[in-house]
KEZA-273035 format. One record per residue (C-alpha): residue in three letters; x, y, z. Coordinates in steps of 0.1 Angstrom, whole numbers, plus 5000, padded with zeros to 4 digits. Example, Ala and Ser with C-alpha at 12.3 -4.5 7.8 and 13.67 -1.06 7.14 Angstrom:
ALA512349555078SER513749895071
This chain:
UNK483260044778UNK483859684788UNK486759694760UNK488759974779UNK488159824813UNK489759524803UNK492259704779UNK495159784809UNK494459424816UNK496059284787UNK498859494779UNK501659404798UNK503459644820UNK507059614811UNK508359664845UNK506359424858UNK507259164835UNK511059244840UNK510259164878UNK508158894871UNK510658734846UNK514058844875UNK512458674904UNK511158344879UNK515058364873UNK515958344906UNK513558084920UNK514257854890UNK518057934906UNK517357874943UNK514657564932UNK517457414910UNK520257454931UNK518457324966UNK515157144959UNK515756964921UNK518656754935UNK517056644967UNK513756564945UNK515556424918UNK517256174940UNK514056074957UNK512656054928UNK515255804915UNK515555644947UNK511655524945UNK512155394912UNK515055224922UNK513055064953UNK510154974926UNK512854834904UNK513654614933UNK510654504945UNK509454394911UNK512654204907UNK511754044942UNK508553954928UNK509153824897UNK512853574914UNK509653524942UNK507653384912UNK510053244900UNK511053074931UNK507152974937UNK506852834899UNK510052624913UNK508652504940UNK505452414925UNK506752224901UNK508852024931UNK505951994950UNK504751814918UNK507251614912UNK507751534950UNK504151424945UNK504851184915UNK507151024932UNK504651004963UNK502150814943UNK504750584923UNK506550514956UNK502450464970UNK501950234937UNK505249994942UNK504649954981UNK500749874972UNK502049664942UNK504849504968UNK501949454997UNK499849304974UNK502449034960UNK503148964995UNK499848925005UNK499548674975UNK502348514985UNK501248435021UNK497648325007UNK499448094983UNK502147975009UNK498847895033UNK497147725006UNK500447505000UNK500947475041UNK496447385040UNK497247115015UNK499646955028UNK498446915059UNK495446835049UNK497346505032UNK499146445059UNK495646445078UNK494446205054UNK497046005049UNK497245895085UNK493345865089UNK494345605060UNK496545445081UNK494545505109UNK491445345088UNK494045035077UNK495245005121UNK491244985129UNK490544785101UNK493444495105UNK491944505144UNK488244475131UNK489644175110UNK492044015142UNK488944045160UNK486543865133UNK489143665130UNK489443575169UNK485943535170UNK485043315142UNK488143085152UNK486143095191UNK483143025174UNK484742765149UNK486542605180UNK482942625198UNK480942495171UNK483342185164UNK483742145199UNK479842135201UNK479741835168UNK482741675183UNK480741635214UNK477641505198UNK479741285176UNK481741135203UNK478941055226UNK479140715211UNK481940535218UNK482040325188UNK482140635169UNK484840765186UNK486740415184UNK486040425145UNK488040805143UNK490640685163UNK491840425139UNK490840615105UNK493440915121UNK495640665131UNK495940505092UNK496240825078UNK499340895100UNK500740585089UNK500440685052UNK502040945059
């Protein structure tokens, strides 16, 4: 019973399928004619856009791999330029130390050379002054024995005459 229910079900009507197969015909027509074309062209239109953008992407990665690698580069030359003006400070700074050191000693002999001379001024005085001094005290001292000696007057007569042969001799 279930097997003739479902019996008209499968077997095909032929004038339906002849209806079903003219009106397939004639929306594949209209669909073909009006709807593939516009679709198509979208269609191609996206993947065009897509081909686009991932040739955008890729030149952009491209462009970024570029400017990486300047950037690194650019960076390089950062640090070696960094390097040679340290390297450059340094040398100058070594310089100035060693010209100040030069300039120190120098000075420093000049300093020392005229506290020599300075030393040789005080001590020539030091000696004028002994000098000075002991002649004073030399003059003061014979002056003193001269004195005592010449208290007597034969004594003094005697010295007279003794200086007074020698400058005859002479």
């Amino acid at each position: 019973m279930i097997l003739l229910a479902l019996n008209p079900l499968v077997s095909p009507d032929p004038g339906l399928f002849i209806w079903s197969t003219v009106t397939f015909l004639i929306l594949f027509f209209l669909l073909s004619k009006f709807a593939w074309k516009p679709i198509v062209k979208a269609l191609d239109e996206r993947e065009r856009s897509i081909e686009d953008a991932l040739s955008k992407a890729e030149m952009a990665k491209a462009e970024m791999a570029k400017l990486i690698s300047e950037n690194e580069d650019l960076l390089k030359e950062a640090r070696l330029e960094r390097d040679s003006i340290l390297k450059e400070a340094k040398e100058i700074k070594d310089q100035i130390v060693n010209d100040a050191k030069d300039l120190a000693k120098s000075e420093g002999a000049k300093l020392i050379e005229k506290a020599k001379i300075e030393i040789t001024n005080q001590k020539l005085a030091a000696m004028a002054e002994i000098k000075n001094q002991v002649s004073s005290l030399s003059i003061e001292i014979a002056e003193k024995v001269l004195r005592k000696q010449f208290e007597d007057q034969g004594k003094q007569q005697a010295l007279v005459n003794d200086l007074l042969k020698e400058v005859k001799l002479n």
